[in-house]
Each structure stands twice: as structure tokens, then as C-alpha cells.
C-alpha positions in Angstrom: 51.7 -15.4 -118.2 52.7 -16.5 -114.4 54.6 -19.8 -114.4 53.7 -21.9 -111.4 56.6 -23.7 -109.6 55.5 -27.1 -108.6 57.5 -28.2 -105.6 59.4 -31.9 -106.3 57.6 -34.9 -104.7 60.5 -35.3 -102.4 63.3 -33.0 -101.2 65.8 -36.2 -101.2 68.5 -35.9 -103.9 69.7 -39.3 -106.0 73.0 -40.2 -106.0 74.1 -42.9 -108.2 76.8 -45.5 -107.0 75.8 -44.6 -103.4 74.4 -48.0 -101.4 74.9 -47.1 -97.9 74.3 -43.7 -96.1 76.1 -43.9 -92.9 75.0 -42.1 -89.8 77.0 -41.6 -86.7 74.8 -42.3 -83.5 77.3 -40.4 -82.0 81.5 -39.5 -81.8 83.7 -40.8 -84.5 86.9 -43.1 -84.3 88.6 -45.5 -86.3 86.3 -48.1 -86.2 83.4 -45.6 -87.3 85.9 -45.6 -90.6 86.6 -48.8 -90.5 82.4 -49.8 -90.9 82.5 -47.4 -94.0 85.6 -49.1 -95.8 84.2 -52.6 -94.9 80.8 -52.3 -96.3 82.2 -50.1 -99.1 84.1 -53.1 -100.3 86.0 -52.4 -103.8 83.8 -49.4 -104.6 85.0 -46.9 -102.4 81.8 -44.8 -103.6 79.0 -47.3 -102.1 79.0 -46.2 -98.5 79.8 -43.0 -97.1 78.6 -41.2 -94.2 76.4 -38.7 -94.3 77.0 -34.8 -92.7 74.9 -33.6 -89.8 71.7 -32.8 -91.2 71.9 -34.1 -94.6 69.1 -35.5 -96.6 69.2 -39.3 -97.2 69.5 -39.9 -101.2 66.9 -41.8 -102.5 67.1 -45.9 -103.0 70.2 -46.0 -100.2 70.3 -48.3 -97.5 70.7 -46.0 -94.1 72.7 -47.2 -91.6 73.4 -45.9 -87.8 76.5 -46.8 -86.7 77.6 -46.9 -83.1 79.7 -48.8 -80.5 78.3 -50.9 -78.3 78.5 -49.0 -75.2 75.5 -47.2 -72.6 76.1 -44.4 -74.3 76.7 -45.4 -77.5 72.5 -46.8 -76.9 71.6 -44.1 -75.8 72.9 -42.0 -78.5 71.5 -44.7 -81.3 67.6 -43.3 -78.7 67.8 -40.3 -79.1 68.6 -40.7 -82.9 65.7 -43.1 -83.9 62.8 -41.6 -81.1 63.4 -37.9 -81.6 65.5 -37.0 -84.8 64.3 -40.1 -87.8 61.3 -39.5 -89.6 58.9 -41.8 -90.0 58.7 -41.2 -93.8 62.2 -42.1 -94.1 62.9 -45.9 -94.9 64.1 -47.8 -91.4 68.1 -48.2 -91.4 70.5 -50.9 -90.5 71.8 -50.5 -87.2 75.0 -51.9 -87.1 77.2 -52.0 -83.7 80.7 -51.9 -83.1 82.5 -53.6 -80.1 84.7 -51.7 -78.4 85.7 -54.3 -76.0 86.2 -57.9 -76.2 83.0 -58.6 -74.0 79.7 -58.5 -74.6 77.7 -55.1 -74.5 76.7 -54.2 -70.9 73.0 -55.3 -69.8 71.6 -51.4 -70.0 72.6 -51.1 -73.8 71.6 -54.5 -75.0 67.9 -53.8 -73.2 67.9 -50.8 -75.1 68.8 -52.2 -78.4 66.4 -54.5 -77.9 63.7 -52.3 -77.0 64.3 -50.7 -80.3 64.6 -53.6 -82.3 60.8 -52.8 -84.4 62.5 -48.8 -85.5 65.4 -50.5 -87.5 65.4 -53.1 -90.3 68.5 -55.0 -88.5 71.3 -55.2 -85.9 74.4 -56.5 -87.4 77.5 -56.4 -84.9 81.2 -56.3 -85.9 83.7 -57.8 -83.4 86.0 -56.3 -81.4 88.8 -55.9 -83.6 92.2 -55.3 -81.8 94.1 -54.2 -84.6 92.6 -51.0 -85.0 94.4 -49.9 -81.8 97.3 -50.1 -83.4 96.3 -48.4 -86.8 96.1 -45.0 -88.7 93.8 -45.4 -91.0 90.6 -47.4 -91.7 92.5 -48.3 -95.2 95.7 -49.6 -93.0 93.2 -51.8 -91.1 91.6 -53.3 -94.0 94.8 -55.3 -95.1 94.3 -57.0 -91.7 92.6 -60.6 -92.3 90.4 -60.2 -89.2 89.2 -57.3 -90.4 88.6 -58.5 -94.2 86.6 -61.6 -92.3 84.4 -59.4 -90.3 83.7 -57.5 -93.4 82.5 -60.3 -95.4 80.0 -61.0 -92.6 78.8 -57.2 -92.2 78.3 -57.4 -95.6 76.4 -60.4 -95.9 74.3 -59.6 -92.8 73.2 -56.5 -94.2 72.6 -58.1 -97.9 70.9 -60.9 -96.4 73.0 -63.6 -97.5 
């Protein structure tokens, strides 16, 4: 008698706990961290970024995280046009100042431009405490920090 494998509806594994799959649009740095400890709130297992080429667990938020430079757009491009798949659900983008000024022209255009490929843009300050910093955890006792959390949070909950 030959048993017949049937092949799982979806290659995507669950992980329980999990809310939000983060993925890099590019290099990491503290405030990369930083995004993962404030929208992991009090359950350090809710968000945690994903590794290159790792599948997205099914019923998690994804969110792209980048700064907010030329680069960092371009990056956050390439990502979305060439690398997402259009059966995977559209992710948060969520963009991290890197200076206290507003993103150059070039990357808000191209933000903007793929505005209808993400569910949301949610921005978090420039935050010049994590120049001085170690850790994303050392950061989070900052009240700045703890602030712009709250509104991350609520931005992407929709609160």
C-alpha cells in the first residue's frame, strides 16, 4: 500500500506569542534594536526580527524597518518590488530618524511612491539618547524613548 504525502497548504510555520516579524530593509544599529524592544513592550517574545530568508509565521504582523535616509528608501525598493511576495500579507513600514530633520526629498518621494505595497508608515523620532547607549534595553529606561514607543505602538495597533 503506497502512502501519498500531501504537501501542507502553506510552507509558513505558526509561532505562538509572536506579533511582529521584523525585517531589516537594510544594515543593523541600535535603533534597528531599539524598534524591536519598543513594539515588544512587556512580552519580550511579541516582536523579533526575522533571519535573512526566513519564512514569515502565520497571523504575524510584518514589519520592514529602516532609517530614514536615500539609502535606507532605496533599500525598503528593492525589498517590497523585487524580494516580497504578493501572497504574503503587506507589512508595516516603520522608519527611524537618524537625524533631527526631516527625511531628504529623494527618500520621502520614494516612500511615498510606495505607499499602496505597505499597510502603513509609522515613524519614530530621532532619539539622541541612543548615541550614547549600549543596548536597546539601556535605551528603553529613557522616557523619550518609552514615549515614542507608546506612539509606535499605537500607530501600528491603530489606536
Amino acid at each position: 500500500m503506497a502512502v501519498e504525502t500531501v504537501p501542507p497548504a502553506t510552507d509558513r510555520p505558526e509561532e505562538p506569542g509572536l506579533r511582529y516579524a521584523l525585517i531589516l530593509a537594510a544594515g543593523w544599529s541600535i535603533a534597528m534594536g531599539t524598534v524591536q524592544q519598543m513594539l515588544a513592550g512587556d512580552d519580550e517574545t511579541s516582536a523579533r526580527f526575522l533571519a535573512p530568508g526566513q519564512a514569515l509565521p502565520m497571523g504575524v504582523t510584518p514589519v520592514v524597518v529602516a532609517d530614514t535616509t536615500v539609502s535606507g528608501s532605496v533599500y525598503i525598493e528593492h525589498l517590497l518590488r523585487t524580494t516580497w511576495s504578493v501572497h504574503l500579507p503587506r507589512p508595516w513600514l516603520v522608519l527611524v530618524a537618524d537625524a533631527p530633520a526631516p527625511p531628504p526629498v529623494a527618500a520621502r518621494y520614494r516612500i511615498r511612491a510606495l505607499g499602496n505595497r505597505v499597510v502603513g508608515t509609522a515613524y519614530v523620532p530621532y532619539l539622541p539618547v541612543l548615541r550614547t547607549v549600549e543596548t536597546a534595553a539601556e535605551a528603553m529606561e529613557h522616557k523619550d524613548v518609552r514615549a515614542a514607543a507608546r506612539k509606535l505602538r499605537r500607530d501600528l495597533e491603530g489606536n
